[in-house]
Every structure is written in C-alpha cells, then in structure tokens.
Jmol script that loads the backbone (N, CA, C; Angstrom):
load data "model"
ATOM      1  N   UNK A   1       0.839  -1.178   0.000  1.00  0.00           N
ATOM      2  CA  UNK A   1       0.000   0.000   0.000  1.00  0.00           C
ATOM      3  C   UNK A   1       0.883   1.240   0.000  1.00  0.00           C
ATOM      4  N   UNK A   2       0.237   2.467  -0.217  1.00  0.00           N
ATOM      5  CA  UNK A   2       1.214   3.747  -0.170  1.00  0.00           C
ATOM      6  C   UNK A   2       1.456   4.348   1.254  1.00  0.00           C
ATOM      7  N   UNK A   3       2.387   4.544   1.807  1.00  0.00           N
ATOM      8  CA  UNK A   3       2.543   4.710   3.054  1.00  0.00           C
ATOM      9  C   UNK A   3       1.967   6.440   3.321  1.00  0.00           C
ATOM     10  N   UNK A   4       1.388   6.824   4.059  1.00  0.00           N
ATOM     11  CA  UNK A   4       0.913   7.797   4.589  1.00  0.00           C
ATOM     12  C   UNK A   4       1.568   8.546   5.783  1.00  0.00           C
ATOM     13  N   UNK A   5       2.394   7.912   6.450  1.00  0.00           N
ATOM     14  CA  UNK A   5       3.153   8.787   7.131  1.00  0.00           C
ATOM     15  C   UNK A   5       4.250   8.961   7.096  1.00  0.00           C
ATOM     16  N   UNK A   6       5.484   8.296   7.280  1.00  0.00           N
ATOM     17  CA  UNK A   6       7.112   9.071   6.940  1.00  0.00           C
ATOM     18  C   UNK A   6       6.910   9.428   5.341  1.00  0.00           C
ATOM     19  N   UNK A   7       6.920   7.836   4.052  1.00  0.00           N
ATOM     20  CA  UNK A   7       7.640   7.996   3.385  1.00  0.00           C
ATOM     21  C   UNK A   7       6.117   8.834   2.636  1.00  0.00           C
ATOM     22  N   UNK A   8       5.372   9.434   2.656  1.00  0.00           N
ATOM     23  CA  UNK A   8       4.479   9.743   1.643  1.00  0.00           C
ATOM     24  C   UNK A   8       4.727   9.441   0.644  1.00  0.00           C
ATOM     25  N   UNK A   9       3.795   8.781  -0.196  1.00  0.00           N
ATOM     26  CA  UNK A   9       3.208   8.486  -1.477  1.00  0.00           C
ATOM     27  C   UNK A   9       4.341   7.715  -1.915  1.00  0.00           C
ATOM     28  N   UNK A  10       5.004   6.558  -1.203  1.00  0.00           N
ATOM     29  CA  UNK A  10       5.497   5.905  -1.670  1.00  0.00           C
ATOM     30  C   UNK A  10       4.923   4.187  -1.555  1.00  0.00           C
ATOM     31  N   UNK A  11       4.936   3.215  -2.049  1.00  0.00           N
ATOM     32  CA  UNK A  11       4.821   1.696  -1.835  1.00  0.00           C
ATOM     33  C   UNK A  11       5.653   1.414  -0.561  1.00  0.00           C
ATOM     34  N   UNK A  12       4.690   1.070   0.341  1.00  0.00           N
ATOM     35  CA  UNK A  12       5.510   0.597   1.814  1.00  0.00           C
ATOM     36  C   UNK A  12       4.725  -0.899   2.186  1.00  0.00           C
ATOM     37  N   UNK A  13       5.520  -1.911   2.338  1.00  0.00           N
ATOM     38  CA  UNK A  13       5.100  -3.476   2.746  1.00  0.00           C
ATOM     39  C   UNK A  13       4.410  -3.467   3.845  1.00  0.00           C
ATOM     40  N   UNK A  14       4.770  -2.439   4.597  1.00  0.00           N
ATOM     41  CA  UNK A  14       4.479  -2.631   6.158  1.00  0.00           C
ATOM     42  C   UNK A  14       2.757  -1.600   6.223  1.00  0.00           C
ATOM     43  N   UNK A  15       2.552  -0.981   5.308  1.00  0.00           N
ATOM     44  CA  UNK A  15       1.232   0.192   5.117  1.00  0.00           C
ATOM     45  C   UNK A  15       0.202  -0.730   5.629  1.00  0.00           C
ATOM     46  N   UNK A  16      -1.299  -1.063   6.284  1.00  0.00           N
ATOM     47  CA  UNK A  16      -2.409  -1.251   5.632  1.00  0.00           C
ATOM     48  C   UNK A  16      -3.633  -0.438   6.158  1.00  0.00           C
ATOM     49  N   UNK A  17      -4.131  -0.606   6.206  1.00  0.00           N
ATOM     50  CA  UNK A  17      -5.723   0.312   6.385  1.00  0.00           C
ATOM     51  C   UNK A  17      -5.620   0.764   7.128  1.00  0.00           C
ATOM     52  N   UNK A  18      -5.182   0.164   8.462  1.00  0.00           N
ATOM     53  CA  UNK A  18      -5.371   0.975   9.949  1.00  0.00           C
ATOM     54  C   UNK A  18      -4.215   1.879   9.801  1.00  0.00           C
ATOM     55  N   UNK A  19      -3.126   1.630   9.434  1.00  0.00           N
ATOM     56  CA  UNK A  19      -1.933   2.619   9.494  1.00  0.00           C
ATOM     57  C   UNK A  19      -0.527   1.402   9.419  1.00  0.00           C
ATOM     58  N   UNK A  20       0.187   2.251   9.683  1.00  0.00           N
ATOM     59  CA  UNK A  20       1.684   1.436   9.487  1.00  0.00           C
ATOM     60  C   UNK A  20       1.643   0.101  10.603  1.00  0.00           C
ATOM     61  N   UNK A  21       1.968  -0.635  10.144  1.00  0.00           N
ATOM     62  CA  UNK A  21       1.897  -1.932  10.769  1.00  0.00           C
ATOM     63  C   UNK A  21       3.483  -2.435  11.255  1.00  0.00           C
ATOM     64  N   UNK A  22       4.463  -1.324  11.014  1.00  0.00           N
ATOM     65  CA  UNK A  22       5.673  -1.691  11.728  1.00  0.00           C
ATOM     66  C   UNK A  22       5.923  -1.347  13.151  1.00  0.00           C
ATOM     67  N   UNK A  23       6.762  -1.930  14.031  1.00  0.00           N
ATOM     68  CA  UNK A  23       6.944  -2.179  15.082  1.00  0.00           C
ATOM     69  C   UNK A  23       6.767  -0.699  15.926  1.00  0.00           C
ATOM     70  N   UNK A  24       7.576   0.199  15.306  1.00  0.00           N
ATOM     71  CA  UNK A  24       7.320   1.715  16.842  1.00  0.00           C
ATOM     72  C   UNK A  24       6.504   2.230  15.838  1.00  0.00           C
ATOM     73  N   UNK A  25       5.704   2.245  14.557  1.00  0.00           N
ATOM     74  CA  UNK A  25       4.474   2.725  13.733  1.00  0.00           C
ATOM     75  C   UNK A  25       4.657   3.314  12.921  1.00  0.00           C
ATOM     76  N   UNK A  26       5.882   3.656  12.826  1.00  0.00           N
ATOM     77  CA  UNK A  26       6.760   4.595  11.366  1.00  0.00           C
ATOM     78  C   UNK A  26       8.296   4.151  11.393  1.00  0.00           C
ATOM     79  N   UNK A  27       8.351   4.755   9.791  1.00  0.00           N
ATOM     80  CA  UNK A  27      10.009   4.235   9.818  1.00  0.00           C
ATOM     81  C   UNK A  27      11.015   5.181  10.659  1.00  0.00           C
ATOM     82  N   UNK A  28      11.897   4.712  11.104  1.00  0.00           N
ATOM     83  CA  UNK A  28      12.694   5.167  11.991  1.00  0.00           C
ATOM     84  C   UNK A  28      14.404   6.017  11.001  1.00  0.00           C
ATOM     85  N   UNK A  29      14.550   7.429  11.485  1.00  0.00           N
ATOM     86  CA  UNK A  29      15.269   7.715  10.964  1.00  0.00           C
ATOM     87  C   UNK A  29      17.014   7.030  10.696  1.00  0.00           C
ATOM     88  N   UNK A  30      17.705   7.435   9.581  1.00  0.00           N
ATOM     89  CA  UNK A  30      19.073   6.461   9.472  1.00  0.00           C
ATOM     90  C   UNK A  30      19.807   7.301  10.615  1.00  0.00           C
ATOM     91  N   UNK A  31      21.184   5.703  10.560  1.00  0.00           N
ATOM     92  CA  UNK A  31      21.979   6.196  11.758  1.00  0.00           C
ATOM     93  C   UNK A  31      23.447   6.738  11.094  1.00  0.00           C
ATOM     94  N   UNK A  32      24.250   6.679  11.428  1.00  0.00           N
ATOM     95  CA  UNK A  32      25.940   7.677  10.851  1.00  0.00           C
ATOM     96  C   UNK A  32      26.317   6.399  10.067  1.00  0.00           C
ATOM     97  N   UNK A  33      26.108   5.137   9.959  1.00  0.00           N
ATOM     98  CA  UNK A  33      26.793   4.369   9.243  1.00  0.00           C
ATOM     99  C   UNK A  33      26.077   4.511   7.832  1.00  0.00           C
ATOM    100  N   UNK A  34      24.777   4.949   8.095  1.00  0.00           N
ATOM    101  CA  UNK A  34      24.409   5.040   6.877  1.00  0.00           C
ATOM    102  C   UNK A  34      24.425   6.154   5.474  1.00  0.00           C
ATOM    103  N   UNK A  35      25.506   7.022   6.291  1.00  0.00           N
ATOM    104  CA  UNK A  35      25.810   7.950   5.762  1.00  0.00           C
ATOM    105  C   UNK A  35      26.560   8.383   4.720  1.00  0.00           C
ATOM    106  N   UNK A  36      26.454   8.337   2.940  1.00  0.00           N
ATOM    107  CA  UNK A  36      26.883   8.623   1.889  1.00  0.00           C
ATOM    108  C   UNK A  36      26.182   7.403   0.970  1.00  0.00           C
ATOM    109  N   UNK A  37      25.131   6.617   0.954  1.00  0.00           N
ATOM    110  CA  UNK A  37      24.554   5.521   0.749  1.00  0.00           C
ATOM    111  C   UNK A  37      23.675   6.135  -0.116  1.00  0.00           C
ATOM    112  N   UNK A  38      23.888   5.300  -1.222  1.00  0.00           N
ATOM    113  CA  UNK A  38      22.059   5.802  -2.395  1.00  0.00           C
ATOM    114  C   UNK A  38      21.126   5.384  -2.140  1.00  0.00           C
ATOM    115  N   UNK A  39      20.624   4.627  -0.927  1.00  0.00           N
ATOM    116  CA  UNK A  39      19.342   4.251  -0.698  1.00  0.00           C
ATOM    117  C   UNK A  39      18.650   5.207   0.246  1.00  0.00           C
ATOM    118  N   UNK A  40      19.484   6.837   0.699  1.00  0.00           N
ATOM    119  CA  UNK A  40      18.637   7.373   1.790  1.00  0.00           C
ATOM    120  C   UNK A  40      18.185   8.317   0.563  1.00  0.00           C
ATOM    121  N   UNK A  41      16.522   8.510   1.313  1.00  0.00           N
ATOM    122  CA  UNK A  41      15.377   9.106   0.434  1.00  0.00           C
ATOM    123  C   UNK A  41      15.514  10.432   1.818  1.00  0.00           C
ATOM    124  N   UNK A  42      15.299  11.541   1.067  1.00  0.00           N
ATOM    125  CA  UNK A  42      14.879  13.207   2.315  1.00  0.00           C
ATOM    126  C   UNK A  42      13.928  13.187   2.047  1.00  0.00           C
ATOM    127  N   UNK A  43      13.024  13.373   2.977  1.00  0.00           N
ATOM    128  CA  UNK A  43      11.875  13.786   3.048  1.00  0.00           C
ATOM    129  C   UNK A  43      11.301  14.918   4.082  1.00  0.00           C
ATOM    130  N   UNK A  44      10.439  15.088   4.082  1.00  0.00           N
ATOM    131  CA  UNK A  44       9.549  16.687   5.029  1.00  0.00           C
ATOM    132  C   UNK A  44      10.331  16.097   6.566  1.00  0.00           C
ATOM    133  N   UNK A  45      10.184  15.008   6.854  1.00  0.00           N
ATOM    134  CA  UNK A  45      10.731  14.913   8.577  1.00  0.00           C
ATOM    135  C   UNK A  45      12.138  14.791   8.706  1.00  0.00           C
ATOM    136  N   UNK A  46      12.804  14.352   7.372  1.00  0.00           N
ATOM    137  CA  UNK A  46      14.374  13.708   7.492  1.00  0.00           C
ATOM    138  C   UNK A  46      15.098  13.056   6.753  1.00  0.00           C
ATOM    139  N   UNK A  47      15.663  12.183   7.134  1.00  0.00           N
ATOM    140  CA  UNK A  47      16.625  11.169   6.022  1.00  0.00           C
ATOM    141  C   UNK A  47      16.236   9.849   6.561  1.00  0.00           C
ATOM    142  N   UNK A  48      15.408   8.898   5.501  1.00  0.00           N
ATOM    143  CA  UNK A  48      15.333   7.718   5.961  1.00  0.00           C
ATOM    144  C   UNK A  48      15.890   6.917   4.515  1.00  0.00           C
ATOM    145  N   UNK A  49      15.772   5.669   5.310  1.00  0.00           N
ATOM    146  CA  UNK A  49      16.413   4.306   4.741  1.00  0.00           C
ATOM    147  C   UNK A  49      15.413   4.343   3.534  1.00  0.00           C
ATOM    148  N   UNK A  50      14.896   3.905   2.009  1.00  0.00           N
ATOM    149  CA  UNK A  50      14.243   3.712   1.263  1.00  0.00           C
ATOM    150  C   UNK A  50      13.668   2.143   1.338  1.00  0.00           C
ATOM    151  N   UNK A  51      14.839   1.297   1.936  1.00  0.00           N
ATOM    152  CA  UNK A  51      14.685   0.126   1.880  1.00  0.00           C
ATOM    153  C   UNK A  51      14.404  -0.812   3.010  1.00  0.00           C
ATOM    154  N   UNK A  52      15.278  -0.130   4.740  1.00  0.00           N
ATOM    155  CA  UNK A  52      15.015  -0.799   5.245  1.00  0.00           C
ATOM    156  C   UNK A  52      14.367   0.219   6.642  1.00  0.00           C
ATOM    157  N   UNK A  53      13.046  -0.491   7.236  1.00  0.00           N
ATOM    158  CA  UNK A  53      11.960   0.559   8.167  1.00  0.00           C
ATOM    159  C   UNK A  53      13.189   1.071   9.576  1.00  0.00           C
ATOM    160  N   UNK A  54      14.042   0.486  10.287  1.00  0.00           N
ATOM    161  CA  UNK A  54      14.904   0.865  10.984  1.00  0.00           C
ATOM    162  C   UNK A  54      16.293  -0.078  10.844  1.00  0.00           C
ATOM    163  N   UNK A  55      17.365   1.696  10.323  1.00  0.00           N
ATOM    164  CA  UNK A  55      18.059   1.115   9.485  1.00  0.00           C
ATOM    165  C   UNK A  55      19.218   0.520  10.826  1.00  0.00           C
ATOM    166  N   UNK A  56      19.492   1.289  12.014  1.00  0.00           N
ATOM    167  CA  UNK A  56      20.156   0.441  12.898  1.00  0.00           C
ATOM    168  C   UNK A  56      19.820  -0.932  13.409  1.00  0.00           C
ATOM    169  N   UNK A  57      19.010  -1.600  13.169  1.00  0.00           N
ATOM    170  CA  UNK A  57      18.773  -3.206  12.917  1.00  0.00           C
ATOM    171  C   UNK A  57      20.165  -3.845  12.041  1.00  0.00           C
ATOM    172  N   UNK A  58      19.729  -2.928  11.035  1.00  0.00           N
ATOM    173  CA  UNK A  58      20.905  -3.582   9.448  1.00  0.00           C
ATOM    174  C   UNK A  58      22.096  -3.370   9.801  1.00  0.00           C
ATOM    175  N   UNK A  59      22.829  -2.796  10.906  1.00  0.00           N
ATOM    176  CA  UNK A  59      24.077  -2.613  11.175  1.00  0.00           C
ATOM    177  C   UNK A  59      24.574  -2.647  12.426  1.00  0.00           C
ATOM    178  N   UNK A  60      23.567  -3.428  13.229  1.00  0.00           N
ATOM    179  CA  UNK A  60      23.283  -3.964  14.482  1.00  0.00           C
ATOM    180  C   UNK A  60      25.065  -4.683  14.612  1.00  0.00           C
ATOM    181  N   UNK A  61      24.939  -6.083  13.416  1.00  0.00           N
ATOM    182  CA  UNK A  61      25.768  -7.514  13.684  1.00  0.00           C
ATOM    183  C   UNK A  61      26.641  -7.063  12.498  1.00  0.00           C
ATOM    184  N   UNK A  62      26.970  -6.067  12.118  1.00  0.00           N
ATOM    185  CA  UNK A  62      28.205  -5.841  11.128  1.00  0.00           C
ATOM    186  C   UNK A  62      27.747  -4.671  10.256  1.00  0.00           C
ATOM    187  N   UNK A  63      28.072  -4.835   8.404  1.00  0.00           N
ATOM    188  CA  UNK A  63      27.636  -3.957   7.395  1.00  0.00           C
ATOM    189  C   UNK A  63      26.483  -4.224   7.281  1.00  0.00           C
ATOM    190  N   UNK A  64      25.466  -3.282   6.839  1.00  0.00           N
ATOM    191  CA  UNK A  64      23.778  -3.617   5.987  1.00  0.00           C
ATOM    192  C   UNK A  64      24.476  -4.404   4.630  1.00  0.00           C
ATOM    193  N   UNK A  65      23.483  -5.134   4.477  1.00  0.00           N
ATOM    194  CA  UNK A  65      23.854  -5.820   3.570  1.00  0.00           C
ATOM    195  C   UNK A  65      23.010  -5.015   2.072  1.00  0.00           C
ATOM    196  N   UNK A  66      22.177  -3.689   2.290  1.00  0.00           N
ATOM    197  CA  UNK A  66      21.491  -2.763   1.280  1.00  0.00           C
ATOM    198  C   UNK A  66      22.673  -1.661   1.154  1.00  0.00           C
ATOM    199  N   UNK A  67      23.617  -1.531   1.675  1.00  0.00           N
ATOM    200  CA  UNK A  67      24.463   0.113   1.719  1.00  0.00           C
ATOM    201  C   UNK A  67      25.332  -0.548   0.318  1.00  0.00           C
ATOM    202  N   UNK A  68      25.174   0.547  -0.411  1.00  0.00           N
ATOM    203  CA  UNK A  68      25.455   0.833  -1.246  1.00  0.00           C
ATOM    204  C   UNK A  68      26.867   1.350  -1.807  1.00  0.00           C
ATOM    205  N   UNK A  69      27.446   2.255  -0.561  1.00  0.00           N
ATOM    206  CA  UNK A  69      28.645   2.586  -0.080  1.00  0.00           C
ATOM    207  C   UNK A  69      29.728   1.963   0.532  1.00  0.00           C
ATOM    208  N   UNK A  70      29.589   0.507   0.699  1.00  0.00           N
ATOM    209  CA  UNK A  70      30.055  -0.015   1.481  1.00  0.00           C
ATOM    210  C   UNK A  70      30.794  -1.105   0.318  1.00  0.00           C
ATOM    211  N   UNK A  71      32.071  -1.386   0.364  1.00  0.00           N
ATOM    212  CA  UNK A  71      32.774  -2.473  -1.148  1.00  0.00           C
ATOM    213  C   UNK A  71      32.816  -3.330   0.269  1.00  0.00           C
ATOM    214  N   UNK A  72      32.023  -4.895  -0.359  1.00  0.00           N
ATOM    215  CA  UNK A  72      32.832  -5.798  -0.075  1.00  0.00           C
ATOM    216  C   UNK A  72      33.963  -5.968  -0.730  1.00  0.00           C
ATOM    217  N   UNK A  73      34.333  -6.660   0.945  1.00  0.00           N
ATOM    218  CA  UNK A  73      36.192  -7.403   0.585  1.00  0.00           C
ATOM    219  C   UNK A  73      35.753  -8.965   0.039  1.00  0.00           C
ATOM    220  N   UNK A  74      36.552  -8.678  -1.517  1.00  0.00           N
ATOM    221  CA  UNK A  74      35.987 -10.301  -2.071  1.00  0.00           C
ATOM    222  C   UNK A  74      37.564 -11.068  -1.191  1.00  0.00           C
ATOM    223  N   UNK A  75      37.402 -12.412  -0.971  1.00  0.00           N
ATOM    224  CA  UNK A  75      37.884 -13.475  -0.244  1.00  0.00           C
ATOM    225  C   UNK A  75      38.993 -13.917  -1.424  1.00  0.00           C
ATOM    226  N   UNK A  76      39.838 -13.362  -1.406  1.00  0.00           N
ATOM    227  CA  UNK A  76      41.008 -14.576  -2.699  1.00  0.00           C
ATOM    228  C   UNK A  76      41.169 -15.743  -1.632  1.00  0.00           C
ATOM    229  N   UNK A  77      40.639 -16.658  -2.599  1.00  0.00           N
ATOM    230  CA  UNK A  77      41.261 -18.032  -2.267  1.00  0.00           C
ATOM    231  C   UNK A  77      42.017 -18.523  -2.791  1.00  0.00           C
ATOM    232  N   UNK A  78      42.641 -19.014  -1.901  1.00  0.00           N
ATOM    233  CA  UNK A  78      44.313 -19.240  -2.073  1.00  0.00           C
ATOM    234  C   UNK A  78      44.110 -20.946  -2.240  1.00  0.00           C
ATOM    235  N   UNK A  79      44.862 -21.505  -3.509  1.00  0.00           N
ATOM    236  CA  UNK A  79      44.382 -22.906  -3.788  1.00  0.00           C
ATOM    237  C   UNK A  79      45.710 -23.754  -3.386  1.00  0.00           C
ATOM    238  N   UNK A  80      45.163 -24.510  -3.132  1.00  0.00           N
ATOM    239  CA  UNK A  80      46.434 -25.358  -2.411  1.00  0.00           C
ATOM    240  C   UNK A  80      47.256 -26.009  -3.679  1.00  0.00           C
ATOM    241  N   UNK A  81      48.363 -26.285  -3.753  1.00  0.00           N
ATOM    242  CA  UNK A  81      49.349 -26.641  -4.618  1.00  0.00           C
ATOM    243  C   UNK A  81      49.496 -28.023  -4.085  1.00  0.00           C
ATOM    244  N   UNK A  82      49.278 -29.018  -4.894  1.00  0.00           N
ATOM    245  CA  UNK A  82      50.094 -31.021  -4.559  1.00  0.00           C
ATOM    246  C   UNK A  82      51.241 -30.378  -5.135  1.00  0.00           C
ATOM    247  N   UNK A  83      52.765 -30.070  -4.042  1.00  0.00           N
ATOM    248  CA  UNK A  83      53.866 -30.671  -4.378  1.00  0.00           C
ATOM    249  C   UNK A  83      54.075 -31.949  -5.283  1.00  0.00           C
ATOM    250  N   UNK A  84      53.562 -32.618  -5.864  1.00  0.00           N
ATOM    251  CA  UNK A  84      54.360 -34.171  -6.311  1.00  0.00           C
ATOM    252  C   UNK A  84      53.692 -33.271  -7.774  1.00  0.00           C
ATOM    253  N   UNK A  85      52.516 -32.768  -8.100  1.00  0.00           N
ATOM    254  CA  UNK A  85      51.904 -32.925  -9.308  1.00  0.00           C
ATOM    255  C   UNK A  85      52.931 -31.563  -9.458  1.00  0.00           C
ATOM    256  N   UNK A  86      53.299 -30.396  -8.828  1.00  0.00           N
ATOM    257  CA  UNK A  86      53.849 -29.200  -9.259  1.00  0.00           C
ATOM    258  C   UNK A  86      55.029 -29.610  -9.838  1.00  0.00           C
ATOM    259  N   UNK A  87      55.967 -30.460  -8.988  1.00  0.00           N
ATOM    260  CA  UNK A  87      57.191 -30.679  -9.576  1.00  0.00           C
ATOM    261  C   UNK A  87      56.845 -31.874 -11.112  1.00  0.00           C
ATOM    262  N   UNK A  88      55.753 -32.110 -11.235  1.00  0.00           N
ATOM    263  CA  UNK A  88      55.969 -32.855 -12.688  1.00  0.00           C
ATOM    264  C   UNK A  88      55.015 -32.197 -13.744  1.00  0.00           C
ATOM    265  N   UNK A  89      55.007 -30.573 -13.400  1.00  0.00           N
ATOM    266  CA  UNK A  89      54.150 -29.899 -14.077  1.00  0.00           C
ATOM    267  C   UNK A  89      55.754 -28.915 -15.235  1.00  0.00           C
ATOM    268  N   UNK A  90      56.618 -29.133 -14.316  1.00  0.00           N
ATOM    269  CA  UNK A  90      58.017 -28.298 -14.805  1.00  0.00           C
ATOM    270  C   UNK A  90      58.659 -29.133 -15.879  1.00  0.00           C
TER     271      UNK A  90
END
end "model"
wireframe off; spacefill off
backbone 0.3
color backbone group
C-alpha cells in the first residue's frame, strides 16, 4: 500500500488500512553508518532508509547488507598446490 506517514506516497510493505503496521508505527530515521549511501530518500521529517523501516537493525551484527557505499572485501582463495603434481608440471 502507499505509506501515509514518513515515506508519503510511496509503496511501503508494512502500510495497511489501519496505518503502518511496523513495530514503533513509522520508519525510523538512518543512523551515521548510513551515511553517503544511495538508498537514503529526504523527506519533510528527514533522512530515511528507502529500503530498510529501521536502518540500525541492518548494522546492528556488522555492514547492511542494502548500503550501497560499502565495497565488499571479495575473499582470494588461495588454492592449495600437490607438491608431487607441481614438480611434474616443470
């Protein structure tokens, strides 16, 4: 449904008839980690998350996994070498 109170006139999951159906009843403004990220929308009250209703949840147990700003570190894996097959690869 279209949310009626933070994000106006946007599609919100959490919207329905009676009003916002998320936990404190509106989305909750972002916190400093979320800061330089393309998912924060300004609006008349502030800067919220576009994607997620309270964005200190998402960065509770590490990075949000929505920030945009944030490079994962890809993992080089390092492959193990058989000595016997290397030396009869020469």
């Amino acid at each position: 449904m279209i949310c009626t109170t933070i994000r106006n006139g946007e599609n919100c999951v959490f919207m329905t008839a009676k009003g916002c159906g998320y936990n404190e009843g509106a989305c909750l403004p972002i916190v400093d980690e979320c800061n330089g990220c393309q998912r924060i929308g300004e609006y008349e009250t502030g800067l919220y998350c576009t994607t997620a209703p309270d964005p200190s949840l998402k960065w509770k147990n590490g990075n949000c996994n929505f920030a945009t700003h944030i490079k994962a570190a890809e993992a080089t894996k390092k492959q193990k070498v058989n000595p016997i097959k290397a030396s009869k690869r020469r």
